[in-house]
C-alpha positions as CSV (number, residue, x, y, z in Angstrom):
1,X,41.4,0.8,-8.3
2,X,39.0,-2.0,-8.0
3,X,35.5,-2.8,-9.2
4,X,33.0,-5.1,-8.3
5,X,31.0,-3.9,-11.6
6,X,28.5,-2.1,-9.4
7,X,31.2,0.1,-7.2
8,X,34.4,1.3,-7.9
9,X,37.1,1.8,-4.7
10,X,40.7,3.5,-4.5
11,X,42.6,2.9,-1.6
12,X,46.2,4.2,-0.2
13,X,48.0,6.2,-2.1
14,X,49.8,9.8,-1.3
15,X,48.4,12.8,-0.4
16,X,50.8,15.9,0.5
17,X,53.7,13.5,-0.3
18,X,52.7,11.4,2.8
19,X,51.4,7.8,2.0
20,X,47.9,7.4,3.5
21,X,45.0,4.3,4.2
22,X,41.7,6.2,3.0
23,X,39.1,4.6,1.3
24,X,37.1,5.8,-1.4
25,X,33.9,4.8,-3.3
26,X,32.4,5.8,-6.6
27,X,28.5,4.4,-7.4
28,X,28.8,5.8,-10.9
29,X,32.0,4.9,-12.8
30,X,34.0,7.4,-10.9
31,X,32.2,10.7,-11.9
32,X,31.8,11.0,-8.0
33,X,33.9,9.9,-5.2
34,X,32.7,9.5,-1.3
35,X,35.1,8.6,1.4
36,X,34.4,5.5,2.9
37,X,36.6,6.0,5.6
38,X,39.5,8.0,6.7
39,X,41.7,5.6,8.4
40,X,42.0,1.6,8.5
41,X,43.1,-1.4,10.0
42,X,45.7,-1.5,6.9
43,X,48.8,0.4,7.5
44,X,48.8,3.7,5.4
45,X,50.5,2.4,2.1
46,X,51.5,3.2,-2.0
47,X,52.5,1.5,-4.7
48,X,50.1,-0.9,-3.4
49,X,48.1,-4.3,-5.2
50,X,44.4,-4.2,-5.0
51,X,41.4,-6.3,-6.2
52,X,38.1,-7.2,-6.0
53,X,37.9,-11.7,-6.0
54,X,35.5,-13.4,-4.5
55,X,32.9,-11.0,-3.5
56,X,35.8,-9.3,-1.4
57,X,38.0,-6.3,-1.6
58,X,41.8,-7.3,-1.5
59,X,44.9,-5.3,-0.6
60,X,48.3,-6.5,-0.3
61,X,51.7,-5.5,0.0
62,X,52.9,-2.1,-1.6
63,X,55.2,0.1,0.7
64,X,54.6,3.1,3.2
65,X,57.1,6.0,3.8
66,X,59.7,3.9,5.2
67,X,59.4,0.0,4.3
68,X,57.8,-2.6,1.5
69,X,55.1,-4.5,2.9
70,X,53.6,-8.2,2.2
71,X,50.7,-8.1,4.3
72,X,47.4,-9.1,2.9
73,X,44.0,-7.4,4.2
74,X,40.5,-8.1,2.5
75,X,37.1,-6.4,3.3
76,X,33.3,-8.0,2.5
77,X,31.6,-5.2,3.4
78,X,30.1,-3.4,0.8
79,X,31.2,0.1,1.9
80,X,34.8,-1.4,2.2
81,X,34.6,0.2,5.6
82,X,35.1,-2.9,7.6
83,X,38.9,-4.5,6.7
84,X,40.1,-7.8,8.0
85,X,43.6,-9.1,8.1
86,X,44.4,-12.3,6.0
87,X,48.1,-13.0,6.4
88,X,51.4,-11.7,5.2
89,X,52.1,-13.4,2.0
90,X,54.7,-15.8,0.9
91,X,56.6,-13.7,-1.0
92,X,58.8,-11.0,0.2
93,X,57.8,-7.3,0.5
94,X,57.1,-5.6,-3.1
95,X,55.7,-2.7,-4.6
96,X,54.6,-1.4,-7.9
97,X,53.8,-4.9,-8.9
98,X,50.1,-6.0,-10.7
99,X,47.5,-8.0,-10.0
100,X,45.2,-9.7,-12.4
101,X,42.2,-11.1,-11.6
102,X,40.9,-13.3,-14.5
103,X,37.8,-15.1,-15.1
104,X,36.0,-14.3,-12.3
């Protein structure tokens, strides 16, 4: 989960054992949820880093049925239904890892 203090997303995750890319959105501290969208740029994905730094959305890494994955994708849009890819990151494929965003 991320928060931008206003919004709260979830991303990823499994549904029906199967790891999938939705998008979801809460206005009100998670009491209810919208999808945002049902598919994305992103491959689907689990086990997965995500954050909200610098006015963006981030995902990265995190693995899908078959593979880890180091990519890194970021969205601006408020909806988080716009998704851009960054890069693959440095470090090797990993999952079930944390991210910290501090001070921001």
């Amino acid at each position: 989960m991320a928060s931008n203090g206003a919004n709260v997303w979830f991303t990823g995750g499994l549904k029906s054992s199967a790891a999938i890319n939705e998008v979801h959105k809460s206005a009100d501290s998670g009491a209810n949820w919208s999808q945002v969208t049902q598919t994305t740029p992103f491959p689907v994905r689990k086990n997965h880093f995500f954050a909200h730094y610098d006015s963006k959305l981030w995902i990265m890494g995190g693995s899908n049925d078959t593979v880890k994955l180091n990519d890194v994708y970021w969205s601006a849009d408020t909806d988080a239904a716009v998704w851009g890819f960054s890069s693959y990151a440095p470090w090797s494929a990993r999952e079930n890892g944390s991210l910290l965003v501090y001070n921001s």
